[in-house]
C-alpha positions as CSV (number, residue, x, y, z in Angstrom):
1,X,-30.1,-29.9,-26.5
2,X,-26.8,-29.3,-28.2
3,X,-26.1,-25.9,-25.8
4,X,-27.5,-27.9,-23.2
5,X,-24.8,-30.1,-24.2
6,X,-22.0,-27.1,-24.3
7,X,-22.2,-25.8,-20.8
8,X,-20.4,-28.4,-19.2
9,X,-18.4,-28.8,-21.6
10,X,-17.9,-24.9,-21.3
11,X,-17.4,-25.0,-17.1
12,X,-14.4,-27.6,-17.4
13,X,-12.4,-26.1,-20.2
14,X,-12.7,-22.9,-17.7
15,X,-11.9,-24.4,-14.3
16,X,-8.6,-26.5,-16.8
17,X,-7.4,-23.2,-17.6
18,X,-7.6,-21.7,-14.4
19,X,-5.9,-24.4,-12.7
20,X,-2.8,-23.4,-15.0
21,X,-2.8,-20.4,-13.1
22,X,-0.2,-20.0,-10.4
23,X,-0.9,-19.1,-7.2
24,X,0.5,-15.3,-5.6
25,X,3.5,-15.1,-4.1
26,X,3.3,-15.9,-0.2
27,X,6.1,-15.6,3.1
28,X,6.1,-19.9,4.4
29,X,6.6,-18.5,7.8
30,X,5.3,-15.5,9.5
31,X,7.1,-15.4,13.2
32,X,5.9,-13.9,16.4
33,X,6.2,-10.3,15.7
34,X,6.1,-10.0,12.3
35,X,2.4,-9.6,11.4
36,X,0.5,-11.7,13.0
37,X,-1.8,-11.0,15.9
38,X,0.5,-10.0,19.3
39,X,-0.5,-9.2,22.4
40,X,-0.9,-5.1,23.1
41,X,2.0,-4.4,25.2
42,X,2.6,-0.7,26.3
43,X,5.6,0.2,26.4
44,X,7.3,3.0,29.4
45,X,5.5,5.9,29.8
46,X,7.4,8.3,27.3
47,X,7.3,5.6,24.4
48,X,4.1,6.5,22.9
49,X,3.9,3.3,21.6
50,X,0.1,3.6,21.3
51,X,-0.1,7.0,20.0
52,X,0.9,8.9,16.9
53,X,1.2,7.7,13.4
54,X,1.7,8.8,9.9
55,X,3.8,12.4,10.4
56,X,3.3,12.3,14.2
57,X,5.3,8.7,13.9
58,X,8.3,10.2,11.5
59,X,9.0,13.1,14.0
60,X,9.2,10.9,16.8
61,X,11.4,8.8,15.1
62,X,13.5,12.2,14.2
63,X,13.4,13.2,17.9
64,X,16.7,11.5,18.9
65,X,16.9,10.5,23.1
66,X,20.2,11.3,24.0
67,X,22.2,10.2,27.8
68,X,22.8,7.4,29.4
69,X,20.5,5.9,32.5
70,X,21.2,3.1,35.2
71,X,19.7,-0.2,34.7
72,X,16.9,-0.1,37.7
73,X,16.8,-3.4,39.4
74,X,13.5,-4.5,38.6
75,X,11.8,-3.3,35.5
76,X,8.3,-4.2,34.0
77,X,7.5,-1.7,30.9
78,X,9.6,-3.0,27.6
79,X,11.3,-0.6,25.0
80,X,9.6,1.3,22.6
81,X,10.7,-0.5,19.0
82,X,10.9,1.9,15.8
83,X,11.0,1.6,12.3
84,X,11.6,3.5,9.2
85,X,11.7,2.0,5.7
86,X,13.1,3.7,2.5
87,X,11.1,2.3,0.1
88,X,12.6,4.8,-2.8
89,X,9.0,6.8,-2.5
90,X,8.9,10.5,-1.4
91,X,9.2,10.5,1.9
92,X,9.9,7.3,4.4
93,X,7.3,5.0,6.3
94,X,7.6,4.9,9.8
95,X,6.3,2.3,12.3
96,X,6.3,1.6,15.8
97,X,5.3,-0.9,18.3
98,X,3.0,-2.8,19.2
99,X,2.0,-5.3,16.1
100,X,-1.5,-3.8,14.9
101,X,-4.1,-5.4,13.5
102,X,-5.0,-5.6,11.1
103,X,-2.7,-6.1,8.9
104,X,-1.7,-2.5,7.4
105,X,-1.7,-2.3,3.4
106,X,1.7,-3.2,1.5
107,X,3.8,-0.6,0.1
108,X,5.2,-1.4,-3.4
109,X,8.6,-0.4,-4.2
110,X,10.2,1.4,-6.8
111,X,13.6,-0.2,-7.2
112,X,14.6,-3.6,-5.4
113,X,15.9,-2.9,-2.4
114,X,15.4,-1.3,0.7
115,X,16.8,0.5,3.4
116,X,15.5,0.2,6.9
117,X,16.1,2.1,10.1
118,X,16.2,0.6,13.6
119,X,15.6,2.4,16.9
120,X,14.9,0.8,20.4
121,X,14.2,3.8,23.1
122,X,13.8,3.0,26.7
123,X,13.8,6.0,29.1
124,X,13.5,4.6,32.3
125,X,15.3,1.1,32.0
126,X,18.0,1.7,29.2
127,X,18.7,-0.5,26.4
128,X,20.1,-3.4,25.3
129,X,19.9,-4.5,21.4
130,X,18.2,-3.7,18.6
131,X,17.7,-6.3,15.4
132,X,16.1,-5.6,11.9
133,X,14.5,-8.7,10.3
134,X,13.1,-8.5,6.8
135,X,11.7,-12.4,5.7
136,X,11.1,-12.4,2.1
137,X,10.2,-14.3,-0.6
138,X,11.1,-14.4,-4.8
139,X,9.7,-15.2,-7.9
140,X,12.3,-15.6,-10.5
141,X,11.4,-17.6,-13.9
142,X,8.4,-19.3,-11.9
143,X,10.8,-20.5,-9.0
144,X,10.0,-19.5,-6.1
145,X,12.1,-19.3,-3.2
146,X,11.8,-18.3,0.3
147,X,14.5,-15.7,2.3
148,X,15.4,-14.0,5.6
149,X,18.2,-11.5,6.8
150,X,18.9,-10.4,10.0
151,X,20.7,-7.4,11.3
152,X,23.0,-8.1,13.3
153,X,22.6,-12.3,12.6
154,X,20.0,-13.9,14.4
155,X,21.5,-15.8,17.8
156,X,20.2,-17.9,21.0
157,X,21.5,-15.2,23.5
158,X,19.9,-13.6,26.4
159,X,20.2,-9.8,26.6
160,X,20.8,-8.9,30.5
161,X,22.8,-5.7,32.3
162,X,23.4,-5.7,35.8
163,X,21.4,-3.2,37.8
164,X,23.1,-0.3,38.2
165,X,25.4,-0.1,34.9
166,X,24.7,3.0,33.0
167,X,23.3,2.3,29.0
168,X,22.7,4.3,26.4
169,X,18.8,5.4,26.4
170,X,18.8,4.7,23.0
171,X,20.4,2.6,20.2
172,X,19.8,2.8,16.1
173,X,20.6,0.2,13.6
174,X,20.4,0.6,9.3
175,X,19.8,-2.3,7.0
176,X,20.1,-2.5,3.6
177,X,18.9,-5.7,1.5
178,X,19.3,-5.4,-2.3
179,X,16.6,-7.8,-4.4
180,X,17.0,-9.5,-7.8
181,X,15.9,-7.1,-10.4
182,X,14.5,-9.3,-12.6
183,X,12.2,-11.3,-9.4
184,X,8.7,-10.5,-8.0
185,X,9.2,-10.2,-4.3
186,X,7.1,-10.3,-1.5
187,X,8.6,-9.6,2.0
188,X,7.9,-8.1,5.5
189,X,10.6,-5.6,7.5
190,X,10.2,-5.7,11.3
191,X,12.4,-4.7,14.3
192,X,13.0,-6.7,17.5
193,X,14.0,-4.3,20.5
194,X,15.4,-5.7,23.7
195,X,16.0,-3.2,26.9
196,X,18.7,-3.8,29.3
197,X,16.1,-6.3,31.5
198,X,15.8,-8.3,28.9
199,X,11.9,-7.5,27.7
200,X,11.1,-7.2,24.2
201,X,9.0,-5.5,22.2
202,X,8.2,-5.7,18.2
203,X,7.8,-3.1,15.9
204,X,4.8,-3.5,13.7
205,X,5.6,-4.8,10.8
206,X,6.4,-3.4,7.1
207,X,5.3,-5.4,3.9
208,X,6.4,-4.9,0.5
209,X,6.3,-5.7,-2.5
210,X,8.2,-5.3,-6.5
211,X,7.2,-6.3,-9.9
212,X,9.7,-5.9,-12.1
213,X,8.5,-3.6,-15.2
214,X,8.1,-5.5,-18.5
C-alpha cells in the first residue's frame, strides 16, 4: 500500500519540476515569405527557380547576369530571388525561390552574426528592388525578446518602371546583423525580390540559430 501510495505522489513532483522548465526559443511572427507554406510560383524561363540546389545553387548564384533590358509592357513571370548566408562555416548556404516545404533544417552558427547576400535576376522583364529581412528572436538572462531588420528599411511603396526604360537585369544587396554574444538566438534570413512590373517573388528562407558556449 505505501508504494501504491508513492506513485502519485511520484507523477506530481515530476510534472512540478517540469513545469519550471522554459519553453524553446520561438520567432512571434512568421510573414508571408518567410517559411511558411507559399504558393509555387515559377519564375521566367532562365531563373531556374525550381531547379538546382546545394553546389548547383552556389554557382548560379556566382554566375553574375550582366546588361541592361527594356521593361516589356505587360509581364507575367516574377524575378528569380537569391540568397547566400555566411554563417562563419566552410563554405556559404545558398537559397533560392520559391518557399519550400518543408521547412529546411536550421543551420547553427559559429560566431553571432551573419552576413547575407541578396540577388533578384529577371532576364526578360528587368528589375526593380531587392530587400534582405532577417526576423529574429533573443534569449538574454531568461528575457526574451523579439527582433527584425530590413535591408534597405521596410516601406509602403509600389515598385513600377514604365515600359520601355532600360533596368539593370540584375541587382545584389549584403547585409550584415551582429547578435549579442552572450544571447541564444533564433532567427530566419529571407529576400524579397521585386522586378520592374512590380511582381514579387521570395527566396526560401534561412533559419539559424547560436548558443553561446559556456
Amino acid at each position: 500500500m505505501a508504494v501504491r501510495a508513492l506513485v502519485p505522489l511520484l507523477a506530481i513532483l515530476l510534472v512540478t519540476a517540469c513545469g519550471g522548465d522554459r519553453p524553446p526559443l520561438q520567432i512571434a511572427s512568421d510573414d508571408t515569405g518567410a517559411g511558411t507554406e507559399a504558393p509555387r510560383v515559377a519564375g521566367p524561363p532562365d531563373a531556374g527557380s525550381r531547379t538546382g540546389h546545394g553546389a548547383d545553387l552556389e554557382v548560379q548564384f556566382a554566375q553574375p547576369a550582366r546588361g541592361l533590358v527594356r521593361v516589356p509592357t505587360t509581364d507575367r513571370s516574377p524575378p528569380l530571388a537569391m540568397l547566400r548566408l555566411d554563417a562563419g562555416a566552410s563554405r556559404p548556404i545558398v537559397h533560392a525561390s520559391p518557399v519550400r516545404r518543408p521547412r529546411r533544417p536550421t543551420v547553427t552558427l559559429v560566431r553571432p552574426a551573419i552576413t547575407a547576400t541578396a540577388l533578384i535576376r529577371d532576364a526578360d522583364g528587368g528589375t526593380g528592388r531587392i530587400r534582405v529581412s532577417v526576423v529574429y528572436a533573443t534569449r538574454c538572462d531568461d528575457t526574451d525578446r523579439q527582433h527584425a531588420a530590413y535591408f534597405p528599411p521596410a516601406q509602403i511603396q509600389n515598385i513600377r518602371v514604365a515600359p520601355g526604360v532600360r533596368v539593370p537585369v540584375q541587382r545584389t544587396r549584403r547585409a550584415q546583423v551582429r547578435f549579442p554574444g552572450g544571447c541564444e538566438v533564433l532567427g530566419k534570413v529571407f529576400v524579397e525580390a521585386t522586378n520592374a512590373s512590380g511582381l514579387e517573388s521570395f527566396s526560401d528562407p534561412i533559419w539559424f540559430d547560436y548558443k553561446p558556449r559556456d
